[in-house]
C-alpha positions as CSV (number, residue, x, y, z in Angstrom):
1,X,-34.5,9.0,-12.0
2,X,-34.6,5.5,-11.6
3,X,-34.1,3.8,-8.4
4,X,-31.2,0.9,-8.4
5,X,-32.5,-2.8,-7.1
6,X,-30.1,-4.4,-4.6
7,X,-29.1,-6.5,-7.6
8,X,-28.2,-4.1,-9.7
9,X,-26.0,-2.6,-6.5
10,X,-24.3,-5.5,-5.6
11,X,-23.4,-5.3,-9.6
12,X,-21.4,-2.7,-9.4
13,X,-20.4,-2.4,-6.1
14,X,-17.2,-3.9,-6.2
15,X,-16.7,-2.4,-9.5
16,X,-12.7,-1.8,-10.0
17,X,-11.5,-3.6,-7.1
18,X,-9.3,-6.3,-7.9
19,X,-7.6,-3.4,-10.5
20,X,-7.1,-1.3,-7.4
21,X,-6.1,-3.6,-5.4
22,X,-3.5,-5.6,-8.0
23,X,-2.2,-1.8,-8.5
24,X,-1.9,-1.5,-4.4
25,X,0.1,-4.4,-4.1
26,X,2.4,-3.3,-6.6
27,X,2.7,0.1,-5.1
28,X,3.2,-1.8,-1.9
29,X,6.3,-4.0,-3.7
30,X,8.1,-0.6,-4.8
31,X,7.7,1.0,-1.1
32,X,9.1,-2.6,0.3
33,X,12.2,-2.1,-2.2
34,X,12.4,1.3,-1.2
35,X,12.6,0.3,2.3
36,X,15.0,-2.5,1.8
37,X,17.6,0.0,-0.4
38,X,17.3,2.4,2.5
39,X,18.1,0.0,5.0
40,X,21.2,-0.9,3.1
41,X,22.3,2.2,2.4
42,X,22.0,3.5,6.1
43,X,24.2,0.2,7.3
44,X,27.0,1.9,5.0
45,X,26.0,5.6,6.0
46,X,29.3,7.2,7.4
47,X,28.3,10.6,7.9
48,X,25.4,11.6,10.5
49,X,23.4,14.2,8.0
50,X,23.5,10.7,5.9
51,X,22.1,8.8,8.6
52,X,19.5,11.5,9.9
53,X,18.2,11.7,6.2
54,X,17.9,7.7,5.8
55,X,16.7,7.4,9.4
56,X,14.0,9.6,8.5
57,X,13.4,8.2,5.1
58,X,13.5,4.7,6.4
59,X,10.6,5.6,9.3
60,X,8.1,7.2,6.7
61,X,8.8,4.2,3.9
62,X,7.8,1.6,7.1
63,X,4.6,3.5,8.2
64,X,3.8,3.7,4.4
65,X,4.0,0.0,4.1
66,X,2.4,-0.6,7.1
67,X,-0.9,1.4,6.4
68,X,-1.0,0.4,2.4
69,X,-1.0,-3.3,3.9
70,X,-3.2,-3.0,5.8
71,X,-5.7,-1.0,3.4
72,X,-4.8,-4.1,1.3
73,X,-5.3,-6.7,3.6
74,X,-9.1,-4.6,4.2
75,X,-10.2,-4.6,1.0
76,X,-9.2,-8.0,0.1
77,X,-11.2,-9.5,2.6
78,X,-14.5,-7.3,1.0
79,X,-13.1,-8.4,-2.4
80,X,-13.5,-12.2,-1.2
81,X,-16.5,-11.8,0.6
82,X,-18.1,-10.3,-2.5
């Protein structure tokens, strides 16, 4: 088997990155417009099942964004240090 050089590591060891990432950031848009439809829809919520449902919805779409940006804001700081 032959043994990689530290060159040859740093090669590939940001291999897919900016593809991941630029497919993060869109996942990220899609859970922000998720987030934003939800928050409209529970200001015209009427009923409380309604409002339980989007309440819920609305908490798990915010910690979603919130951990995806911050996995983003991670790896684009080892994407620019790279």
């Amino acid at each position: 088997m032959k043994e990689l050089n530290i060159s040859e590591i740093d090669m590939v060891s940001g291999a897919g990155l900016t593809e991941f990432l630029a497919g993060l950031n869109k996942a990220i848009s899609n859970v922000n417009t998720a987030l934003t439809d939800t928050t409209t829809a529970l200001e015209a919520s009427t009923s409380i099942g309604q409002t339980i449902g989007l309440s819920h919805k609305k908490f798990g779409l915010s910690i979603a964004s919130g951990h995806m940006t911050g996995l983003y804001n991670a790896l684009s700081s080892l994407n620019t240090a790279a």
